[in-house]
VEXRORO-530453 format. One record per residue (C-alpha): y negated, z negated, x negated; residue number from 1. Coordinates in nm, 4 decimals, always signed. Layout:
N
{yy: Y	zz: Z	xx: X	n: NUM};
...
***
This chain:
160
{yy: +9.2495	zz: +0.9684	xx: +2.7133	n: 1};
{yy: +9.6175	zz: +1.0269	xx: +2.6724	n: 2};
{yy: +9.7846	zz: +0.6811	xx: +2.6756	n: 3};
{yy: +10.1370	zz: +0.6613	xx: +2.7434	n: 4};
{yy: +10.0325	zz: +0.2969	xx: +2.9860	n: 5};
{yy: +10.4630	zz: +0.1874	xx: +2.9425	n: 6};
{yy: +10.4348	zz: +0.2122	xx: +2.5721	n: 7};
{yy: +10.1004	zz: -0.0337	xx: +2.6301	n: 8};
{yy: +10.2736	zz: -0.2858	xx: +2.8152	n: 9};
{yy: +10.5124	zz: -0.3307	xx: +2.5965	n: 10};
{yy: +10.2718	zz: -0.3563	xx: +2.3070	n: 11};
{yy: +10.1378	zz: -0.6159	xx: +2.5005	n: 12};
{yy: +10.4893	zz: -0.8123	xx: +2.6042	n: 13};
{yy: +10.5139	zz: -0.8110	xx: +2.2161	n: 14};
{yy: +10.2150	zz: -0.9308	xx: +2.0954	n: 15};
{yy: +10.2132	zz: -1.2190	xx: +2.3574	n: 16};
{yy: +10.5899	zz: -1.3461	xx: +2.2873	n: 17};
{yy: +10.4402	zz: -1.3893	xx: +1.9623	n: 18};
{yy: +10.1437	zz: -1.5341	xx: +2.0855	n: 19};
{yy: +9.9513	zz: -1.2775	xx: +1.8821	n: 20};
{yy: +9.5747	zz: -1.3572	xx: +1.9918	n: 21};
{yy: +9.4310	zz: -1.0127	xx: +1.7946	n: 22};
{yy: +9.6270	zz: -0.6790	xx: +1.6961	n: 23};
{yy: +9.3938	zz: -0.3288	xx: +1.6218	n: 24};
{yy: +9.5965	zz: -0.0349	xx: +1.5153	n: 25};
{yy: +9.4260	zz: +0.3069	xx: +1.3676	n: 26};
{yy: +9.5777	zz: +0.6188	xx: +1.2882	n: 27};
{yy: +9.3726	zz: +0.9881	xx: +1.2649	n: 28};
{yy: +9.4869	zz: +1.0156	xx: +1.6446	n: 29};
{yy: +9.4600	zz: +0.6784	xx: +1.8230	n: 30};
{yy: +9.2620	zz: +0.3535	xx: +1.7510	n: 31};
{yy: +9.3789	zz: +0.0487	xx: +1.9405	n: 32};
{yy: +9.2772	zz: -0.3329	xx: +1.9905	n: 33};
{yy: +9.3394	zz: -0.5615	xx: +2.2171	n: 34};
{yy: +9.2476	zz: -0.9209	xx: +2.2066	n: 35};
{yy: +9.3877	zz: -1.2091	xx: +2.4093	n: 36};
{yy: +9.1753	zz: -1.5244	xx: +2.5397	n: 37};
{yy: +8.8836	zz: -1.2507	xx: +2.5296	n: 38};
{yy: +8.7025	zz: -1.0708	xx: +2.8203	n: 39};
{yy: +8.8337	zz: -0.7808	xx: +2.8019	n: 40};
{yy: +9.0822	zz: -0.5666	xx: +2.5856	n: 41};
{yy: +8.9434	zz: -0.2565	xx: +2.4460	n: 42};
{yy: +9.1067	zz: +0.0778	xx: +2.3657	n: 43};
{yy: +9.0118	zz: +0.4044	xx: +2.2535	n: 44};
{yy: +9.2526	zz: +0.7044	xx: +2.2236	n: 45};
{yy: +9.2729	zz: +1.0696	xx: +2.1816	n: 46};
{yy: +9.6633	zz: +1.0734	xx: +2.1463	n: 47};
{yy: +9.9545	zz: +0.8924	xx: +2.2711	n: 48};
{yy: +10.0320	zz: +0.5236	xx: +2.0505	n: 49};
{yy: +10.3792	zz: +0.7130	xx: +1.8514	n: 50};
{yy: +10.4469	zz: +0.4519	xx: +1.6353	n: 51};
{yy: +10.2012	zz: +0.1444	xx: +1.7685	n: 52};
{yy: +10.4638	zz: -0.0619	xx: +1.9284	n: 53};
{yy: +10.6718	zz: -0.0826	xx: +1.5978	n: 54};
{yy: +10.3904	zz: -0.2120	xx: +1.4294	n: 55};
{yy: +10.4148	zz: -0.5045	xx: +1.6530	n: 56};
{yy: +10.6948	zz: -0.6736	xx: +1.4699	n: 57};
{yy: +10.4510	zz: -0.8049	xx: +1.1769	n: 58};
{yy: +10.4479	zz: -1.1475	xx: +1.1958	n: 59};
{yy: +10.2469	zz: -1.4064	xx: +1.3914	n: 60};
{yy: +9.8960	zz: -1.4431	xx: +1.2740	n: 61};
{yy: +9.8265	zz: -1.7623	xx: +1.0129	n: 62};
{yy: +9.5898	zz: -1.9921	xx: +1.2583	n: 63};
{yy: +9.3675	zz: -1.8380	xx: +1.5297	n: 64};
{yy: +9.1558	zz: -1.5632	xx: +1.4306	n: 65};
{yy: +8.7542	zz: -1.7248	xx: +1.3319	n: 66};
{yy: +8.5340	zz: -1.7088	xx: +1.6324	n: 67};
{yy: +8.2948	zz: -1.4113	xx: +1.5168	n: 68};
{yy: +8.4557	zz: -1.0848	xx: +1.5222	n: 69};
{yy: +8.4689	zz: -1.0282	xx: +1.1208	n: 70};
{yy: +8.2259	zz: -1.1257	xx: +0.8196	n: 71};
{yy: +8.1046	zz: -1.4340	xx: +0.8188	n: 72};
{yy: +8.1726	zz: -1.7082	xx: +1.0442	n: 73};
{yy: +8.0154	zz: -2.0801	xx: +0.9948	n: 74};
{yy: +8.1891	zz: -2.3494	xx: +0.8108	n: 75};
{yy: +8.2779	zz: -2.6720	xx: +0.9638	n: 76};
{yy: +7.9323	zz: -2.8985	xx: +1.0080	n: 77};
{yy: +8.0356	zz: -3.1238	xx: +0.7280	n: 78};
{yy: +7.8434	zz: -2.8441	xx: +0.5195	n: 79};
{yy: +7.5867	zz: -2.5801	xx: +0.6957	n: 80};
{yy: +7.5529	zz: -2.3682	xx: +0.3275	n: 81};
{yy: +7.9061	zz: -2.3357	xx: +0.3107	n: 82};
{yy: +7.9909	zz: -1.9989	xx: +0.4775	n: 83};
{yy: +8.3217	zz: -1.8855	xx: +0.5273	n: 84};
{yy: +8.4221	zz: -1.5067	xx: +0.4524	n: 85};
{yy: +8.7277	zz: -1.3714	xx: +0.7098	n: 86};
{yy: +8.8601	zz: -1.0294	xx: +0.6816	n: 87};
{yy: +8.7692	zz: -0.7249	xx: +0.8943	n: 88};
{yy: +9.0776	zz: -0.5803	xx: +0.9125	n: 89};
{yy: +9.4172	zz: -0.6351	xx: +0.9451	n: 90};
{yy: +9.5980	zz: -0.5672	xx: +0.5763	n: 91};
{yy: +9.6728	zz: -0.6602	xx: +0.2390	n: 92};
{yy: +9.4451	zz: -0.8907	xx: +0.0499	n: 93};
{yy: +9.4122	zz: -0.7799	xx: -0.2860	n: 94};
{yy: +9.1931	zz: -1.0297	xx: -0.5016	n: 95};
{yy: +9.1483	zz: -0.7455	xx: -0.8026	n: 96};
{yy: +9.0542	zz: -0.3667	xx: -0.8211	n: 97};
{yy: +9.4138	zz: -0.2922	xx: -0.9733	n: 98};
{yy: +9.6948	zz: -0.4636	xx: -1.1038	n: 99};
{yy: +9.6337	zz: -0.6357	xx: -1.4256	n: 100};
{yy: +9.2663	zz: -0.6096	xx: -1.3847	n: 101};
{yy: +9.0434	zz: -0.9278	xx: -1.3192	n: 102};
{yy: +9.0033	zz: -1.0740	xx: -0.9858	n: 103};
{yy: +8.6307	zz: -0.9510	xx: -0.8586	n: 104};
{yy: +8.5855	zz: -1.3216	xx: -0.8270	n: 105};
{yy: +8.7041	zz: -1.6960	xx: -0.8857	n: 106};
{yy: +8.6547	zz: -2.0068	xx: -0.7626	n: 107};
{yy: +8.3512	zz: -2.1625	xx: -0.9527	n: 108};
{yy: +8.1657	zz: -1.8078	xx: -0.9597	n: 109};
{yy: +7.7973	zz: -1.7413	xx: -0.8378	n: 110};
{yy: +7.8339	zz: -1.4034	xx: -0.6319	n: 111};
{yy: +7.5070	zz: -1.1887	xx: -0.5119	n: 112};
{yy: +7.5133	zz: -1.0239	xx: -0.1580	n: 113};
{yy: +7.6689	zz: -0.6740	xx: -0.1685	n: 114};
{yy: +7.9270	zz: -0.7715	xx: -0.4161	n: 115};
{yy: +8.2504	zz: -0.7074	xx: -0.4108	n: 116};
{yy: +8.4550	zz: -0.9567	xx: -0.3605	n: 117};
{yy: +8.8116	zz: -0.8670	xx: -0.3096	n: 118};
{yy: +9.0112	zz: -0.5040	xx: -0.1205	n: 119};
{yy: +9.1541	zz: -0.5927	xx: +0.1959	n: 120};
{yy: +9.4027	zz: -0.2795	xx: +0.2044	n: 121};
{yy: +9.4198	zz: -0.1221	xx: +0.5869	n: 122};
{yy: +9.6193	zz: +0.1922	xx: +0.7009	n: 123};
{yy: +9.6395	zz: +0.3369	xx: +0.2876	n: 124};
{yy: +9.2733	zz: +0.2837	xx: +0.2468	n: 125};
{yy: +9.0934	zz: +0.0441	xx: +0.0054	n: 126};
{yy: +8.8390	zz: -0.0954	xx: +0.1540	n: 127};
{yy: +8.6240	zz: -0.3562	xx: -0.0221	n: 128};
{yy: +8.4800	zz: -0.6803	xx: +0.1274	n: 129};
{yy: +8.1652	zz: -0.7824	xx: +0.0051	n: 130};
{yy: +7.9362	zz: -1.0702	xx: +0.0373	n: 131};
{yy: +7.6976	zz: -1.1409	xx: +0.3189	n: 132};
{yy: +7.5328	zz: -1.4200	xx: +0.1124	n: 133};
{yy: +7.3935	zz: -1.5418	xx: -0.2648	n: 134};
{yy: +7.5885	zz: -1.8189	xx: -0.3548	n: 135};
{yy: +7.9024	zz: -2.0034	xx: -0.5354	n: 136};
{yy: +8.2950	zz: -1.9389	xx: -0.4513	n: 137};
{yy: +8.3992	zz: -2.2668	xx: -0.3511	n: 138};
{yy: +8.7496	zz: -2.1593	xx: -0.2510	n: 139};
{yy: +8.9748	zz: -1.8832	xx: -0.2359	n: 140};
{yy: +9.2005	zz: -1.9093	xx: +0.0668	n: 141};
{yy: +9.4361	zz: -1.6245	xx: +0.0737	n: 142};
{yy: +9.7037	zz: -1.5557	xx: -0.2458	n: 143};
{yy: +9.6691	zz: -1.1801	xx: -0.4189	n: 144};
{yy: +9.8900	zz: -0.9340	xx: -0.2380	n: 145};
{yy: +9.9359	zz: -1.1300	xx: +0.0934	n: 146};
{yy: +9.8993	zz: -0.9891	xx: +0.4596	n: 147};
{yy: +9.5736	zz: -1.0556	xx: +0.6134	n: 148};
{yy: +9.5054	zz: -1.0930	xx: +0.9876	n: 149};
{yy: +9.1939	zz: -0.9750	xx: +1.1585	n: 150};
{yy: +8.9369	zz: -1.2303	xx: +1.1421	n: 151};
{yy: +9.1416	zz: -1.4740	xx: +0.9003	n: 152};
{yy: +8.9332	zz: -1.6598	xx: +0.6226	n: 153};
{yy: +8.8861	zz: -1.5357	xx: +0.2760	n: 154};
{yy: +8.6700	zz: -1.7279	xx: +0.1015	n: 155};
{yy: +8.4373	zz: -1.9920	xx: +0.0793	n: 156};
{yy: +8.0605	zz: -2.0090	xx: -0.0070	n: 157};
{yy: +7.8049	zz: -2.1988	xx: -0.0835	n: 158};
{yy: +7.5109	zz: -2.0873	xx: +0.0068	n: 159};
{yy: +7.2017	zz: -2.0683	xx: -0.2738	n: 160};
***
């Protein structure tokens, strides 16, 4: 591993000034997360970070990331079939396959598992989220074209 371990440190002053509790950075040379209030931080590298600490100055995450690492994490006991969808990736949500197109979903509409459901956008690639369950969209809880944290809630279903 070739990890410039100042450049690191910083990353991490960063990210904790701005009480950042996730942050994963990929490139085709270096793949980097760290995690806060976890175990242990994780990192994998072949080259040195380059341009990883100015990717730090995105703004605080929305709420603290859901408690399973990406998916599906339970809904608040009020409901057990209500399941809540949270990206995988840090990105851009995008609720349709292009602009001026239909959303993949709305709120009201009974989705199989394996559909698509919206693109979460993540270092130029389109990557679509689909569902883990059969069920209805009860909510949509991100706006089209918005930022996306690692872990942050999507959607919600209902389970059938």
């Amino acid at each position: 591993m070739n990890i410039d371990l100042k450049q690191l440190e910083e990353l991490l002053k960063v990210l904790e000034q701005r009480n950042v509790t996730e942050f994963e950075f990929e490139d085709e040379k270096v793949r980097v997360r760290l995690g806060r209030g976890q175990p242990a931080a994780a990192v994998a590298a072949a080259a040195p970070l380059g341009a990883a600490p100015g990717l730090a100055q995105a703004p605080p995450p929305q709420g603290p990331p859901a408690a399973a690492p990406a998916g599906v994490a339970p809904a608040a006991p009020a409901d057990e079939n209500v399941v809540l969808v949270t990206s995988p990736f840090v990105g851009t949500f995008y609720r349709a396959p292009s602009p001026g197109a239909p959303p993949f979903v709305e709120v009201g509409d009974t989705v199989k598992r394996g559909q698509v459901m919206c693109i979460v956008e993540a270092m130029k690639l389109m990557n679509e989220i689909e569902s883990e369950f059969s069920g209805t969209i009860v909510d949509c809880l991100v706006e089209n074209a918005h930022p996306v944290e690692f872990g942050q809630k999507l959607f919600k279903i209902k389970k059938a």
